[in-house]
C-alpha positions as CSV (number, residue, x, y, z in Angstrom):
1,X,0.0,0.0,0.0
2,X,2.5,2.5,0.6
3,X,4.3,2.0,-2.9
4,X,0.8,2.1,-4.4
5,X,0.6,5.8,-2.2
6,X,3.9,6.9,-3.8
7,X,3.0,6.1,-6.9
8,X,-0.4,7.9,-6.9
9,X,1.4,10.6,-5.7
10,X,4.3,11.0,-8.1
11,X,1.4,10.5,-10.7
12,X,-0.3,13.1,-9.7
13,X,3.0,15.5,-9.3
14,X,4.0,14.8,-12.9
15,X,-0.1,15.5,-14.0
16,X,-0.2,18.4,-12.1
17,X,3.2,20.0,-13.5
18,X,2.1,19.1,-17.1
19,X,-0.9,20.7,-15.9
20,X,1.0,23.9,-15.0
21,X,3.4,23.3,-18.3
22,X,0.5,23.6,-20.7
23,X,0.5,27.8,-21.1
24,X,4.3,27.4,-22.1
25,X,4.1,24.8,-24.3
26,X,1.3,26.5,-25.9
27,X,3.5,29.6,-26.0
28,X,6.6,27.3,-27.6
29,X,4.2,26.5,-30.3
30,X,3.6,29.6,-30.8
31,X,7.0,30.7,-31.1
32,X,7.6,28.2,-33.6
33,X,4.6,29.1,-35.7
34,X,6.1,32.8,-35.6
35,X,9.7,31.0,-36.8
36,X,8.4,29.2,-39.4
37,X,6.5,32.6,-41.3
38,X,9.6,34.4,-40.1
39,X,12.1,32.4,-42.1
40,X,9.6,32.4,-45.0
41,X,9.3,35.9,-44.8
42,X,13.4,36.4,-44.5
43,X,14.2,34.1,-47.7
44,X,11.9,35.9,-49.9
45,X,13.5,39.1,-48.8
46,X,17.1,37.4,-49.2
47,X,15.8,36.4,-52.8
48,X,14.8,40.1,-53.5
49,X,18.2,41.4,-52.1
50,X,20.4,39.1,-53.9
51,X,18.2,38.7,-57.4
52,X,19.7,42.9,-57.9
53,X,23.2,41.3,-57.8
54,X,25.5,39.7,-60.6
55,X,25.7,36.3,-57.3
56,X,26.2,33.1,-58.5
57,X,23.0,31.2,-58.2
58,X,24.9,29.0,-55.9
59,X,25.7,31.7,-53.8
60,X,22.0,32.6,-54.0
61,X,20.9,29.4,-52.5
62,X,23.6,29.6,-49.6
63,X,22.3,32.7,-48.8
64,X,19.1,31.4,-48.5
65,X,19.9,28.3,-46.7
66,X,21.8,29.7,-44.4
67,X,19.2,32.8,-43.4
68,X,16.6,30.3,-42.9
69,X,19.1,28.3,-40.6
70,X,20.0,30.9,-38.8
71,X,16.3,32.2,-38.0
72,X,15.1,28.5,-36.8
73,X,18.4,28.0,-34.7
74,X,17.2,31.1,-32.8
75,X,13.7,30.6,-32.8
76,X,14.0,26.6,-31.2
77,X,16.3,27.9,-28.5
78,X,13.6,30.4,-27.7
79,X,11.2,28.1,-27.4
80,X,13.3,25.9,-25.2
81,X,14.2,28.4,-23.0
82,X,9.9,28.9,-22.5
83,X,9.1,25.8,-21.9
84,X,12.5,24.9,-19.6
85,X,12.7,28.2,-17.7
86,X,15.8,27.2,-15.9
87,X,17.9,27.4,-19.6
88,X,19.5,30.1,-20.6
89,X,21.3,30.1,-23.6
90,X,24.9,29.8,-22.2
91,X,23.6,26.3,-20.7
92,X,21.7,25.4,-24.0
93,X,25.5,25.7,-25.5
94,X,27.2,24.5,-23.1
95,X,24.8,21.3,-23.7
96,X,25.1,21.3,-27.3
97,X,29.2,21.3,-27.0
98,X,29.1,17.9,-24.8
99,X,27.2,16.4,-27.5
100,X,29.0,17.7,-30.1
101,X,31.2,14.9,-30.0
102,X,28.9,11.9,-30.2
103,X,26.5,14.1,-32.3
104,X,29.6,14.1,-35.0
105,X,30.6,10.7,-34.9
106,X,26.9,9.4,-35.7
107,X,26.5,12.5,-38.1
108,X,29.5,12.3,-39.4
109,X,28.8,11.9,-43.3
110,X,25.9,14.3,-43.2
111,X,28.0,16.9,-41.5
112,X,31.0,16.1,-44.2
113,X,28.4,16.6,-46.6
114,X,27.2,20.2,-45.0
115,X,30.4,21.1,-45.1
116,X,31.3,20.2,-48.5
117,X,28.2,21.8,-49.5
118,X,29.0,24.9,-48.1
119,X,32.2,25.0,-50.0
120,X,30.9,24.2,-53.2
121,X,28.5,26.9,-53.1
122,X,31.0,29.3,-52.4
123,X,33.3,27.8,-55.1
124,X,34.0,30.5,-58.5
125,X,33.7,27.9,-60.8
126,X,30.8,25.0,-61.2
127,X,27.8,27.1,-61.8
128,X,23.6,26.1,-61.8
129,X,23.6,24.6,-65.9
130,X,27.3,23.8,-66.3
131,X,27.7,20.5,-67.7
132,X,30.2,18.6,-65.7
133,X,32.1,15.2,-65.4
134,X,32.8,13.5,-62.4
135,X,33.3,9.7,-61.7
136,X,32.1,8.8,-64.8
137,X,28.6,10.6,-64.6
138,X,28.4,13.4,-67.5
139,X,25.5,15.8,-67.2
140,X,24.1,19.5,-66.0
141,X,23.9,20.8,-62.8
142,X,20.5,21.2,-62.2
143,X,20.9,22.1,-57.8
144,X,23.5,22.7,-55.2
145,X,22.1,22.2,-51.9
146,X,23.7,22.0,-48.4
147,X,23.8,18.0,-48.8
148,X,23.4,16.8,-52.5
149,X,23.8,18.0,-56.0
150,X,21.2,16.8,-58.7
151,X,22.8,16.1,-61.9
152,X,20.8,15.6,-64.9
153,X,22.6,13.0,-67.0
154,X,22.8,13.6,-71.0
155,X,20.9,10.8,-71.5
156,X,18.1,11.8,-68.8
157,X,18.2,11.0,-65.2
158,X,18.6,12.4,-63.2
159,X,21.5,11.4,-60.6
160,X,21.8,12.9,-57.0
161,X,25.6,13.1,-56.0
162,X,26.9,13.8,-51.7
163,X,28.5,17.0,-52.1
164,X,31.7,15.0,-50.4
165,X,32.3,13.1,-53.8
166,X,32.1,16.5,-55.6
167,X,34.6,18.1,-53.3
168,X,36.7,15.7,-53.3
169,X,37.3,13.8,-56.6
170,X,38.1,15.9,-59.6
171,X,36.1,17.7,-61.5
172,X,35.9,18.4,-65.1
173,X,33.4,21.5,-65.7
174,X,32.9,21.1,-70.0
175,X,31.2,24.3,-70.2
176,X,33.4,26.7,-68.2
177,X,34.8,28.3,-71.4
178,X,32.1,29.1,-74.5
179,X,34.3,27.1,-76.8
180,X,35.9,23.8,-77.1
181,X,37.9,21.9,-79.4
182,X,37.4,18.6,-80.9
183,X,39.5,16.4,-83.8
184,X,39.5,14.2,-86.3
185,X,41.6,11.2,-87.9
186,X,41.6,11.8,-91.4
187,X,43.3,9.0,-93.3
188,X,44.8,9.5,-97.3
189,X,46.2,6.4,-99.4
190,X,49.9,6.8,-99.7
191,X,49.6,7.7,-103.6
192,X,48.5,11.2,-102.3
193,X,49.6,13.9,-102.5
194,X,50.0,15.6,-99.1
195,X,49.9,19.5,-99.7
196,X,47.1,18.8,-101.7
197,X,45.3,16.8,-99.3
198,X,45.7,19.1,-96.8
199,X,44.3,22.3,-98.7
200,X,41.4,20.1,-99.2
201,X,40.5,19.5,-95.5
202,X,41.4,22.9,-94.7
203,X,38.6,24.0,-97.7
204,X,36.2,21.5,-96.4
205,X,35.6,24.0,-92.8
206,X,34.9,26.7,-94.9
207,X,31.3,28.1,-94.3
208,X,30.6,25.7,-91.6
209,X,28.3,27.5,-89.5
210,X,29.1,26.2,-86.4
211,X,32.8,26.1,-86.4
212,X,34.5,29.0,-84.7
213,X,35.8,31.5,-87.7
214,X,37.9,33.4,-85.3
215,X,40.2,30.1,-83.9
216,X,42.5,28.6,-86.5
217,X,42.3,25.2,-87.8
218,X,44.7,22.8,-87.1
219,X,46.0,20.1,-89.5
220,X,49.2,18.3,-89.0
221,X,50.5,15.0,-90.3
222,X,50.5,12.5,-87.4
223,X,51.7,8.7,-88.3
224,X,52.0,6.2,-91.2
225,X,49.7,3.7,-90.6
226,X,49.3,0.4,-91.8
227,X,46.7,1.6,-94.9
228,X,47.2,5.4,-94.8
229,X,48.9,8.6,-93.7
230,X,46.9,9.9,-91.1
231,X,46.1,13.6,-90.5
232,X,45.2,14.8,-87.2
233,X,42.3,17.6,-87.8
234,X,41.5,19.9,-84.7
235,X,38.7,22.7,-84.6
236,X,37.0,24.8,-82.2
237,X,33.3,24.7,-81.4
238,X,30.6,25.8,-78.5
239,X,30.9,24.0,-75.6
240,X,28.1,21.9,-74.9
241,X,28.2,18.1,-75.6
242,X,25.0,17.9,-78.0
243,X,26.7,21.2,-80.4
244,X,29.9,19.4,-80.0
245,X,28.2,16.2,-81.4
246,X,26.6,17.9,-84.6
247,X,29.5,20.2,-85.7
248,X,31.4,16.9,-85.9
249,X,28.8,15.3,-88.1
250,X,28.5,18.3,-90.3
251,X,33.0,18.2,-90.6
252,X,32.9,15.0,-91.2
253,X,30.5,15.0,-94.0
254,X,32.3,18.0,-95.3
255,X,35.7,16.6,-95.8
256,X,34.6,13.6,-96.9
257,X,32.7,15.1,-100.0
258,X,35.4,16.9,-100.7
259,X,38.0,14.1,-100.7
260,X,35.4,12.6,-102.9
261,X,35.5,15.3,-105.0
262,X,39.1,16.1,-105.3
263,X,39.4,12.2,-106.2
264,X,41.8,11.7,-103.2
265,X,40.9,8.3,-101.5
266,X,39.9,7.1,-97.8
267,X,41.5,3.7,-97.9
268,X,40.2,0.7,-96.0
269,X,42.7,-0.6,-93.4
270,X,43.8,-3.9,-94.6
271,X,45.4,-7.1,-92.5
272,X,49.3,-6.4,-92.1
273,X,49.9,-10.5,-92.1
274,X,49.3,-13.0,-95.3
275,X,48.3,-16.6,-94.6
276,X,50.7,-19.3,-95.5
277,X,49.5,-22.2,-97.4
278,X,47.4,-24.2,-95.3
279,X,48.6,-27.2,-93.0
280,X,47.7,-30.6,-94.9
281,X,45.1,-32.7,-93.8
282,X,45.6,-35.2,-91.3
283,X,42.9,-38.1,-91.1
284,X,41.8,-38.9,-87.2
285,X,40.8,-42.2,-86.1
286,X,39.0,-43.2,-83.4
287,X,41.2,-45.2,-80.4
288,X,40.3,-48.9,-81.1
289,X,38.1,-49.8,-77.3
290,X,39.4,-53.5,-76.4
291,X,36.9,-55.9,-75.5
């Protein structure tokens, strides 16, 4: 009976300080409400603010992320100190640094993540629509957030890469300069003749739309081969995969109608070896099985 008393009791001292609790939760709740508008209200203001700037769009979203960060971190640790009068905010830090350390360790990727995020943003290079390479996935940048970055794949999906494996593997941005240049093997028989053949490549990029009039075209004579001399042909072009893709259709086409034209001839590689007569026949019999 008297731990059936004690327990009543306590029962009734936890109802009864719930009881009294109720008007501060109510007024945490609150609070929280008033966060949540606040930090709405702050990001579209941030958004107005940086949207009259030449920021990256990166640095736009950091901006973003980290105002709205900010104004819940306050906010929360408002709303604890209502409901736990005793806290103060020294004693609300002082708590978060003792779990900092076990917090890390079980957090410890999404933290390296944050982190990784954060530096990305604030990166120069690696814009919103760059078209990058990393770890064998090719496509455009599509988001940076504090965690991830979507990546929209050439050929469609999208892929969502940890902002650790963009920070630390290397990058290749394909779009950070307007122009890029791209080659060609061009293969003549060895009856050619080589000036000529190489005044009729050179003729074959003129009026190509899409070939870059103000960089030079490169031609040079790389290797005898086992069919042909082989010219290496370089050219400049925009950036992107897909242009890159069509101006080399529309120079390969080019030459070739003109090496057609000019009479000078592709020739088909050829096997280097000959076959020696064949090996005479030998007749197999089958092993004789005793009885």
């Amino acid at each position: 009976m008297i731990y059936l008393t004690l327990l009543q009791r306590r029962t009734e001292e936890m109802v009864r300080g719930f009881v009294a609790l109720l008007p501060n939760l109510a007024i945490a709740i609150l609070i929280l409400v008033v966060t949540w508008f606040l930090a709405k209200f702050a990001v579209k203001i941030a958004d107005r603010l940086t949207a009259h700037t030449h920021m990256r769009e990166s640095l736009k979203q950091l901006v973003e992320t980290l105002v709205r960060l900010a104004i819940w971190v306050a906010g929360i640790m408002i709303a604890a100190t209502v409901v736990m009068p005793g806290m103060t905010p020294a004693s609300l830090f002082a708590g978060l640094g003792i779990g900092a350390v076990a917090i890390g360790f079980a957090f410890q990727d999404i933290f390296e993540n944050f982190l990784a995020g954060v530096l990305i943003m604030l990166r120069e290079k690696m814009h919103i629509n760059d078209i990058i390479e990393v770890d064998g996935i090719r496509g455009r940048v599509e988001r940076i957030n504090l965690r991830e970055t979507y990546i929209r794949q050439l050929t469609g999906e999208l892929t969502l890469l940890p902002n650790s494996m963009l920070f630390k593997n290397p990058v290749q941005i394909l779009t950070d300069q307007t122009l890029r240049r791209d080659e060609l093997l061009v293969g003549v028989s060895y009856d050619t003749d080589l000036a000529q053949a190489m005044s009729v490549i050179r003729s074959a990029f003129e009026g190509l739309e899409h070939v870059a009039a103000d960089k030079p075209v490169g031609i040079y004579a790389r290797e005898f081969n086992a069919s042909s001399i082989d010219f290496l042909v370089q050219w400049w072009t925009d950036a992107a995969p897909r242009d890159m893709r069509e101006t080399r259709t529309e120079v390969l086409l080019s030459i070739k109608d003109k090496l057609d034209a000019a009479g000078i001839e592709i020739p088909f590689p050829y096997l280097t070896h000959t076959f020696k007569e064949p090996l005479p026949l030998t007749r197999v019999t089958a092993p004789q099985i005793e009885d």
